[in-house]
N, C-alpha and C positions, 0 to 999 in steps of 0.2 A: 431493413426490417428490425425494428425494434421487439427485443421482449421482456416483459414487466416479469421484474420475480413479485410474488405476491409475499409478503414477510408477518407471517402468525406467530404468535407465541401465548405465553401466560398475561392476562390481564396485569395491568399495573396495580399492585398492592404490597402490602406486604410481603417482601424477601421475593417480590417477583421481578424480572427484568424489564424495565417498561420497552414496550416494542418499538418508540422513538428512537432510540440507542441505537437499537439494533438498523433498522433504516435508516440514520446518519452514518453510519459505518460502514455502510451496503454503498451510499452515496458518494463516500469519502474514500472507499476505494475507488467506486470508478475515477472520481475525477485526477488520482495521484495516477491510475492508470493511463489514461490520456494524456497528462502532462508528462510524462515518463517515456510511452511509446509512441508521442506523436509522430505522425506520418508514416506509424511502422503499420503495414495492412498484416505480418504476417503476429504481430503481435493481438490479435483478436484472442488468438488463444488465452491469452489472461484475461481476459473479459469471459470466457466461457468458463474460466474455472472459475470465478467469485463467481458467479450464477451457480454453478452449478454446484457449490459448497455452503453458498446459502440454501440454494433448496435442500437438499441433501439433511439438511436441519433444522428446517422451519416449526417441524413439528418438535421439541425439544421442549421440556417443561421442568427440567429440572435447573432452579437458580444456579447451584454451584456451575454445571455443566457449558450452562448458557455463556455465565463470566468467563469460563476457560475458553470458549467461542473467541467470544469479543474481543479478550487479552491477546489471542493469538492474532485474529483480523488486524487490530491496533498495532501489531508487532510486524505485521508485513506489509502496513502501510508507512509506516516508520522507515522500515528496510528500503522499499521503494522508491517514498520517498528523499532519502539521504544519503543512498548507499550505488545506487542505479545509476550509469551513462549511457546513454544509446551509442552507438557505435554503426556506420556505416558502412559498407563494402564498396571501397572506391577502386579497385583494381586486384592484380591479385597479391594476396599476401597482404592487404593495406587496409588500413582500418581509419576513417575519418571519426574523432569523438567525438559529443555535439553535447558538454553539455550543460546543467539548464543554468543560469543564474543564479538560484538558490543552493547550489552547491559549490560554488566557486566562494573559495573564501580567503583570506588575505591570508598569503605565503610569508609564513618567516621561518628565515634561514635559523638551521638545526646550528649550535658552536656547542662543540667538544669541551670547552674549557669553559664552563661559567664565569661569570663575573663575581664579584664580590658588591654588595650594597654596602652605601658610604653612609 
């Protein structure tokens, strides 16, 4: 069962937040959430709180307030996105990581001693 959050805010004008923004970031979380928790059923719960902290301020008319919103949205999709491995429970005490491809990035080895440039 799907549920649509409905997303209001101030018309677009002047020093208003256009409500575009705001719905690609509604969107943009979900879908880092799915690439993040996929296959996890118990991870629904982060799907209930982006619903539920967008509603919680849909009615919101104030520019400044709106931005600190979005800024924040944008910052835990960032986090999410880049910072998150899923981790599995394959027995006990064990953890299988799983994770995505756009986090795996070429390992180079740490040296104590730098080089000198020739």
């Amino acid at each position: 069962m799907s549920h649509a959050v409905k997303v209001t805010g101030p018309r677009e004008g002047v020093g208003a937040m256009p409500t575009g923004r705001v719905l690609q970031l509604f969107k943009t979380l979900h879908r880092t959430r799915q690439q993040v928790f996929k296959n996890d059923a118990r991870a629904l719960e982060a799907r209930i709180k982006i619903n539920e902290e967008f509603k919680n301020n849909k009615n919101e008319t104030s520019p400044e307030k709106i931005e600190e919103l979005m800024k924040i949205g944008s910052d835990v999709e960032l986090l999410l996105r880049t910072s998150v491995i899923q981790g599995i429970h394959t027995g006990h005490n064990t953890l299988k990581l799983v994770p995505r491809k756009d986090l795996l990035i070429e390992n180079v080895p740490y040296c104590d001693t730098p080089t000198q440039k020739q």
